[in-house]
N, C-alpha and C positions, 0 to 999 in steps of 0.2 A: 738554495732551491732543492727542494725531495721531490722524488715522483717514483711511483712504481705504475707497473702492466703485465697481465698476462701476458703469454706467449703459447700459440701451438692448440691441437685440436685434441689429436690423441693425448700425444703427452704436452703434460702444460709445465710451461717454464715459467717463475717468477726475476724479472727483472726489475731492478732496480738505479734510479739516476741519484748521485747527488754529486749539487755544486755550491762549494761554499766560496762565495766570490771575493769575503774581507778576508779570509785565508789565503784563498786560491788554490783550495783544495778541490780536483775531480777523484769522483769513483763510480764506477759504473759495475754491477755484480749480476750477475745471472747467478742463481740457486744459491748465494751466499757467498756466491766464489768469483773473484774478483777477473773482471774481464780488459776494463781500462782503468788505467791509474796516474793521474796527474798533478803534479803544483807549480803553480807559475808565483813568483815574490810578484813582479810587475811586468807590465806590458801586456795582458791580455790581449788575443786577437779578437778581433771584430769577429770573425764569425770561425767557428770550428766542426767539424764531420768525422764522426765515428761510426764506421761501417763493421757490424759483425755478424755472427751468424748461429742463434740459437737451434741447440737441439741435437741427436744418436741420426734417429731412426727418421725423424721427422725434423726435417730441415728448413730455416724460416732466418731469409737474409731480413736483419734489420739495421734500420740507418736513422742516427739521430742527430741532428744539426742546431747548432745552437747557436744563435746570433745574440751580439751581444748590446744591450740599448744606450743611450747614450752616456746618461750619469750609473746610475745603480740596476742591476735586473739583465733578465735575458729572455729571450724567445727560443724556445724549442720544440723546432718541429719532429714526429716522432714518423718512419714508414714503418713498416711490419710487410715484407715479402712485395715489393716497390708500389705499395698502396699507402697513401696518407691514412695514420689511420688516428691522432691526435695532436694539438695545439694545447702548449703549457705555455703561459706565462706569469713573468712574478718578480719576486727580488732572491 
């Protein structure tokens, strides 16, 4: 699962998700530059939260939670500055 969003008013920050779940490869990048970085072989958790905090001058906490569905895929909820501000789901 891929997904990107802006971030930010003044300055805009491009982030980006990806999860490759038959790997179990995470990466998580702001402006191409890697922020979280994971592989799990097995045991996947049910549900994971990565809390960060885009942006210099202009400061924008973001929180992305991602629950994981039963067989294949996952749900990720996306805040942006403690407001919902998108629903991804997929495989």
């Amino acid at each position: 699962m891929k997904f990107c969003f802006e971030v930010g008013e003044l300055e805009k920050h491009h982030v980006e998700f990806n999860f490759n779940q038959l790997y179990g490869t995470l990466l998580i990048r702001v402006d191409n530059k890697p922020v979280r970085r994971a592989t799990r072989l097995l045991n996947e958790p049910i549900q994971e939260v990565f809390d960060f905090v885009v942006g210099n001058v202009e400061r924008w906490p973001v929180r992305i939670e991602k629950r994981r569905k039963p067989l294949f895929g996952s749900r990720n909820v996306l805040y942006v500055n403690h407001r919902l501000t998108r629903v991804v789901e997929g495989f």
